[in-house]
C-alpha positions in Angstrom: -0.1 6.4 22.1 2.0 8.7 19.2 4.8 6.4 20.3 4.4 2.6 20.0 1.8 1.4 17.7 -0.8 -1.6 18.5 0.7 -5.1 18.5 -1.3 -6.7 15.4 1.9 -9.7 14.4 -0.5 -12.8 15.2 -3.3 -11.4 12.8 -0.5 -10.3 10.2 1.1 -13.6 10.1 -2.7 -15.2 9.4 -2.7 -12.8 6.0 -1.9 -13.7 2.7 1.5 -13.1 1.0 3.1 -13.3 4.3 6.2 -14.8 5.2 8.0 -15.8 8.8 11.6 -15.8 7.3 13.1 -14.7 4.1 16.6 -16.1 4.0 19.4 -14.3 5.1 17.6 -10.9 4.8 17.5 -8.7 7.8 15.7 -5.6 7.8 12.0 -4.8 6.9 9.2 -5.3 3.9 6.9 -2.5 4.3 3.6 -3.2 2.7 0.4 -2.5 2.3 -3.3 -4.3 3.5 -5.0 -4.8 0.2 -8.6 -6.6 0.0 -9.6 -7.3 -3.4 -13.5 -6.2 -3.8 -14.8 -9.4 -4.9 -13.4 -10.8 -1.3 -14.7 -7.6 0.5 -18.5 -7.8 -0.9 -18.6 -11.7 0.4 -17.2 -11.4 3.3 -16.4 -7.9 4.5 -19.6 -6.3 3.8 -22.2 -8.8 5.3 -20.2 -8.2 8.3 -20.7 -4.6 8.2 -17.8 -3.1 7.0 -17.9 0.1 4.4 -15.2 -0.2 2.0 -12.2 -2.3 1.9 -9.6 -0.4 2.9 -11.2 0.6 6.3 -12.0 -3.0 6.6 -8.5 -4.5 6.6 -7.6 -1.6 9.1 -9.8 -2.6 11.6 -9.9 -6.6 11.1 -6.2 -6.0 11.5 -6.8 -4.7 14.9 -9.1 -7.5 16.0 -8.7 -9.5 18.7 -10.4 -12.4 17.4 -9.0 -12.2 14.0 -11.4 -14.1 12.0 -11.3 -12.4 9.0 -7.8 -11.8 8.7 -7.2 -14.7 6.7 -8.9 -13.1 3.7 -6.3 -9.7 3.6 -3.3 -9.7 1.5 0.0 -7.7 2.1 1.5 -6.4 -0.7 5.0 -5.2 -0.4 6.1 -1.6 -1.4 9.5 -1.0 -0.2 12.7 -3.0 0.8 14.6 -1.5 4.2 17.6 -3.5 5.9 20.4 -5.5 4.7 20.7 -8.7 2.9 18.6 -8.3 -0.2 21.3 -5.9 -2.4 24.3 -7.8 -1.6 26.1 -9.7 -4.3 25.8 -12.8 -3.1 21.8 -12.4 -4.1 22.5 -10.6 -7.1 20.4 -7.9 -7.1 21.6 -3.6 -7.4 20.8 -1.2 -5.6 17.4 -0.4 -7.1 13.7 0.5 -7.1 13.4 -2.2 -9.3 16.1 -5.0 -7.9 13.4 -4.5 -4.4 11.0 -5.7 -6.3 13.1 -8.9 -8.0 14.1 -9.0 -4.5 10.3 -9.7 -2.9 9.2 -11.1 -6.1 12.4 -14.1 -5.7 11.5 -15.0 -2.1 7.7 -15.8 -3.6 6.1 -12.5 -2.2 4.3 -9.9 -4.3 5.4 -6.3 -4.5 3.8 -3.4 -5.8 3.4 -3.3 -9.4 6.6 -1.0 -11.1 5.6 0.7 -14.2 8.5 1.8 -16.1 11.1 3.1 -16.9 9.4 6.4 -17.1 11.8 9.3 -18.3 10.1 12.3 -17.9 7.2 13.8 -16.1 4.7 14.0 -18.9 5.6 9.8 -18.5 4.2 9.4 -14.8 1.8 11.8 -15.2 0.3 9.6 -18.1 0.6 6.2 -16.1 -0.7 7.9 -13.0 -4.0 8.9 -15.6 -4.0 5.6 -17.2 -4.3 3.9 -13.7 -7.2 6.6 -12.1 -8.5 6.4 -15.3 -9.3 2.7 -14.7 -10.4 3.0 -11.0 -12.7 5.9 -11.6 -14.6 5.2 -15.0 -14.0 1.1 -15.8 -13.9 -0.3 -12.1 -11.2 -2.5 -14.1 -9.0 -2.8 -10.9 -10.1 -5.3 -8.6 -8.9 -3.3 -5.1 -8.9 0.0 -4.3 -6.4 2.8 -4.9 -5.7 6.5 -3.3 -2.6 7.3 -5.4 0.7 6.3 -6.9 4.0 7.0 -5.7 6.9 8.4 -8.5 10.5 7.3 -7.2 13.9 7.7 -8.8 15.1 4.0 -9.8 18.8 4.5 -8.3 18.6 4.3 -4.6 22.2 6.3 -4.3 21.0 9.0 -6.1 17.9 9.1 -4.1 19.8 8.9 -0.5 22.3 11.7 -2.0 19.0 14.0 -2.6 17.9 13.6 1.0 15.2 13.7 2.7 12.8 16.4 4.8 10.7 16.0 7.4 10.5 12.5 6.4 9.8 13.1 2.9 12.5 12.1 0.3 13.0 14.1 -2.1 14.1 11.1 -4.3 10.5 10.2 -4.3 6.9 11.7 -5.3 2.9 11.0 -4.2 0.5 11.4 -6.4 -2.8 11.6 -5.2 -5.8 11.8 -7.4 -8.9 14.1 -6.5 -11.5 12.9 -4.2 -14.5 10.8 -5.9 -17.5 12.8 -5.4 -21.0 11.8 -5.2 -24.1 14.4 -5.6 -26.3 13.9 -2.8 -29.8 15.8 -1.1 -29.8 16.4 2.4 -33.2 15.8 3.2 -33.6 17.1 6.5 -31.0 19.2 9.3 -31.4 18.8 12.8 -29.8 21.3 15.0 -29.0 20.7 18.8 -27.6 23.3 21.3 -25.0 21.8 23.4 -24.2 22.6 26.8 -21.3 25.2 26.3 
């Protein structure tokens, strides 16, 4: 409804790289729905589904949840308390979430760097499009990258707008495109 989303914790739970309790931590692991393509071609698309991404959204939603079992969560940020603290030993970083998730036996979103400059991401963000568009090296599907500063103080004290920290960048690439022929238009006159 805009407000509460759908209650999907009983399919999530049957997912891979999922986890009921992680110590002491409180707070939340916000990941992402991957399917690897050699998973979705044997099971997804026999049972109709386009492409991978739309798949886990709407096997997620299932009531029945019988393919849920064959979608992994892979983590990309660290919210709460618990996981920065001293007595775990990890900063407060970009990269200590990741040695965070990574210690508990979770998998977290691959971190490429340090990259210093902008001419750096820009070249890992190619290197990694690169790859999806022209080797179909990756084995899941990607729509961009995200460019964050490693020091989460200096990222809180740049702030945020609308939602969108300024500590942090997307990086989207453009949309594959396919030539087609339309073969044939058929136009209908509504009722209005």
């Amino acid at each position: 409804d805009g407000d509460e989303g759908e209650d999907i914790t009983e399919n999530v739970l049957k997912m891979k790289n999922v986890s009921k309790t992680i110590g002491k931590f409180t707070g939340i692991l916000r990941g992402e729905m991957i399917i690897d393509l050699k998973t979705f071609d044997k099971y997804f698309k026999p049972a109709g589904y386009k492409n991978a991404r739309n798949a886990a959204s709407g096997v997620s939603r299932e009531k029945d949840g019988k393919l849920t079992s064959h979608i992994s969560i892979i983590y990309f940020d660290v919210l709460g308390h618990g996981w920065s603290d001293e007595e775990f030993g990890y900063g407060s970083t970009e990269v200590s979430k990741q040695r965070f998730v990574a210690g508990e036996g979770l998998e977290y979103v691959k971190v490429y760097g340090p990259l210093y400059d902008v001419d750096d991401i820009w070249q890992k963000f190619e290197d990694r499009i690169f790859l999806r568009n022209h080797t179909n090296s990756l084995d899941y599907e990607i729509d961009g990258m995200i460019a964050k500063i490693n020091n989460l103080d200096i990222q809180d004290d740049l702030g945020e707008h609308n939602g969108r920290p300024y500590g942090q960048m997307a990086i989207k690439p453009e949309a594959q495109a396919k030539e087609t022929t339309v073969e044939d238009i058929q136009w209908q006159v509504g009722n209005n």
